[in-house]
N, C-alpha and C positions, 0 to 999 in steps of 0.2 A: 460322539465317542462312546463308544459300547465296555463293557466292565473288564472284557477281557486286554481290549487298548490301554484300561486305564490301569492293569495291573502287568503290563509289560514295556519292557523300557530298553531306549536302543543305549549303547555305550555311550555315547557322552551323556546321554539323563546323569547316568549311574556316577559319572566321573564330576557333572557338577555336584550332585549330592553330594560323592564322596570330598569336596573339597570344603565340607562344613569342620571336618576333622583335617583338612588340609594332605591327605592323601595324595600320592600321586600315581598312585599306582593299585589294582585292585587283582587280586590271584586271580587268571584265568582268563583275563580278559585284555584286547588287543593291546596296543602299547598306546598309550593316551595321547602319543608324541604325531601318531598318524592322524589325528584328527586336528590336531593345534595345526601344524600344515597346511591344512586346509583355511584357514583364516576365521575369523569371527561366524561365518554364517550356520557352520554346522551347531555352535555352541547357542548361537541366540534363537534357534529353532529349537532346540532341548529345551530351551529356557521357556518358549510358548508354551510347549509338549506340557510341560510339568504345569506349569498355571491350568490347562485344561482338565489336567487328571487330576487337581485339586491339589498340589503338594505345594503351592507359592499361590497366595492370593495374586488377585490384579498389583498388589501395591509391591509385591515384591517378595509379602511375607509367608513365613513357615508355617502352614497349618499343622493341627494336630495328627493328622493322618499322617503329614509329610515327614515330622519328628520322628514317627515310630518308625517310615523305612529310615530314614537316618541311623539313625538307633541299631536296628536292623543289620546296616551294611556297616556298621562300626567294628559290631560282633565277627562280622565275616570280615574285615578288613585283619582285627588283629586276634584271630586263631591262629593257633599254633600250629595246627594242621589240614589240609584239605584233601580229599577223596574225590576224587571223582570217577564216578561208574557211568560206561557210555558218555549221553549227554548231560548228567547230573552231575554238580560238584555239591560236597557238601561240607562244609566249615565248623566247628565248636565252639562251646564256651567253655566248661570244664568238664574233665573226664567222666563228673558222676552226674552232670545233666540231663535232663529227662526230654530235650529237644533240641534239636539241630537245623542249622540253617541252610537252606537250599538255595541254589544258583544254577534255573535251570536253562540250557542255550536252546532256543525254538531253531525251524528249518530256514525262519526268517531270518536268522543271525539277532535275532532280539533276546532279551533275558527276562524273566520273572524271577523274585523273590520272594522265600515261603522261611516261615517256622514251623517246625514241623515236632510232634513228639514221636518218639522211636517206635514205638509199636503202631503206628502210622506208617512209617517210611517203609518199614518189613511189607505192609502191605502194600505199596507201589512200588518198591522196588518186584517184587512179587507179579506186578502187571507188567512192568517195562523190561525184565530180564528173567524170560520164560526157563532157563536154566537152574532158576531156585525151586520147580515147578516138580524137578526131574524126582521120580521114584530110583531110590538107589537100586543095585543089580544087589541080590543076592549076596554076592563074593565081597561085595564093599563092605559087609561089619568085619571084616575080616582084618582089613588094614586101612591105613590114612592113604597112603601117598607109596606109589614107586615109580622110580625113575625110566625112562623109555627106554628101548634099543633103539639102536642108532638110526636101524631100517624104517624102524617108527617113526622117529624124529624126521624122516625123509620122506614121509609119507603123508605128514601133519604139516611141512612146511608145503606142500605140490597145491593142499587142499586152497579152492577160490574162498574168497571174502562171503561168510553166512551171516545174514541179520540176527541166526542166534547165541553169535558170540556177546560173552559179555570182558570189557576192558576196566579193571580196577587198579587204579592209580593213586600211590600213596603220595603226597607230599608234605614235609616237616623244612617249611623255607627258611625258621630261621639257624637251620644246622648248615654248619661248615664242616667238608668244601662242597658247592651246592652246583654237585654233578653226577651223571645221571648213573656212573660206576659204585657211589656211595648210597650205599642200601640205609643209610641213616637218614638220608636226604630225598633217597625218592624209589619207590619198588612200582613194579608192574607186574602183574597177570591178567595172560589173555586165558579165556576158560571157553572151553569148545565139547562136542560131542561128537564123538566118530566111531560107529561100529555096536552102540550101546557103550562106547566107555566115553569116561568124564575126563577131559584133557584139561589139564594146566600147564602154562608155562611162564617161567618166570623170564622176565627177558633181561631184564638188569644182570642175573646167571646165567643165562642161556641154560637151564634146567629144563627136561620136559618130564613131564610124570602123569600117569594113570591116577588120578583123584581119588578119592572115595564120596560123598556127596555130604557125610561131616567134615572131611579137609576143608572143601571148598567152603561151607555156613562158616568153619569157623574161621578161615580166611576171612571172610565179610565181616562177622561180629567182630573181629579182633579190630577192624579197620575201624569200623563205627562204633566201638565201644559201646558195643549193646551187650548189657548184661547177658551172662547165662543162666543163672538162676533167677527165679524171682525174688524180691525182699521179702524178708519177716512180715506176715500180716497183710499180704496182696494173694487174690487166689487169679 
């Protein structure tokens, strides 16, 4: 089993783990109801899975590496909030925390699990959504955000599916009512680039608007609660 096997884990891994906390349920991830279904075997094969990559001795027991994803997925289980950009979701402990928990989905349909600190993630997200990349136009210090004409909006929806769109997804599950009309509960923006200009749209409003390329960071930081200044005493 090579590091990278032993650091990625298919959903039931992650749902017997999470059943140390007695979880039934994990943000983002299928419905656990689809694999019970299926009968014992998917689960007693996780449970090898997990002995191999060290997280259960032979005998059954918790090692210390196993504690800490536990641990791990405890933090992600009970965030208050989760983002997810593309294929990254990413979870909190508290607003003024200096690192964040990642849940990242591969093309395999498997997950890995990371802590990650914030001036870290600015740099992968950096790699994974070439959009934070973009040099603003000229015209953008001028203003944040304007709404589209209509002809635009008709022209932005024609356009096919580009790999360099980026998809950020707010969710606050434990607010009521937890539907997808309530911007307390869950927001999206799709963010594109068409013609030299920087597209956003908010789809929970059906809003489309001409960005500027601070709207869009601060959209981001506002998600992930990444500072804008630095603190007292950090250069």
């Amino acid at each position: 089993m090579t590091q990278t096997d032993r650091d990625t884990f298919h959903v039931t891994e992650l749902y017997l783990l999470a059943a140390a906390f007695d979880a039934e349920a994990l943000f983002g991830l299928p419905d656990k109801k689809i694999y019970q279904l299926q009968g014992e075997e998917p689960w007693s094969q996780a449970h090898k899975r997990l002995i191999q990559k060290g997280i259960f001795t032979e005998e059954g027991k918790l090692t210390k590496s196993g504690a800490v994803i536990i641990k791990t997925l405890y933090e992600y289980f009970f965030s208050q909030k989760y983002v997810r950009i593309n294929n990254l979701m990413f979870a909190f402990r508290e607003k003024q925390a200096e690192e964040v928990i990642i849940l990242v989905e591969t093309y395999e349909k498997t997950y890995k699990l990371y802590v990650m600190a914030k001036p870290l993630v600015l740099k992968l997200l950096s790699e994974k959504v070439p959009l934070l990349n973009r040099e603003p136009a000229e015209g953008e210090k001028n203003f944040l955000r304007r709404e589209l004409p209509d002809e635009e909006k008709a022209a932005i929806n024609e356009l096919g599916v580009t790999n360099d769109i980026a998809n950020i997804e707010l969710f606050h599950p434990r607010v009521k009512p937890q539907i997808a009309s309530n911007p307390n509960y869950y927001q999206q923006w799709l963010v594109l680039s068409k013609d030299a200009k920087l597209i956003m749209i908010d789809t929970t409003e059906k809003h489309y608007y001409h960005a500027s390329q601070y709207w869009f960071m601060k959209v981001l930081f506002d998600a992930l609660d990444f500072p804008y200044r630095q603190k007292e005493g950090v250069r």
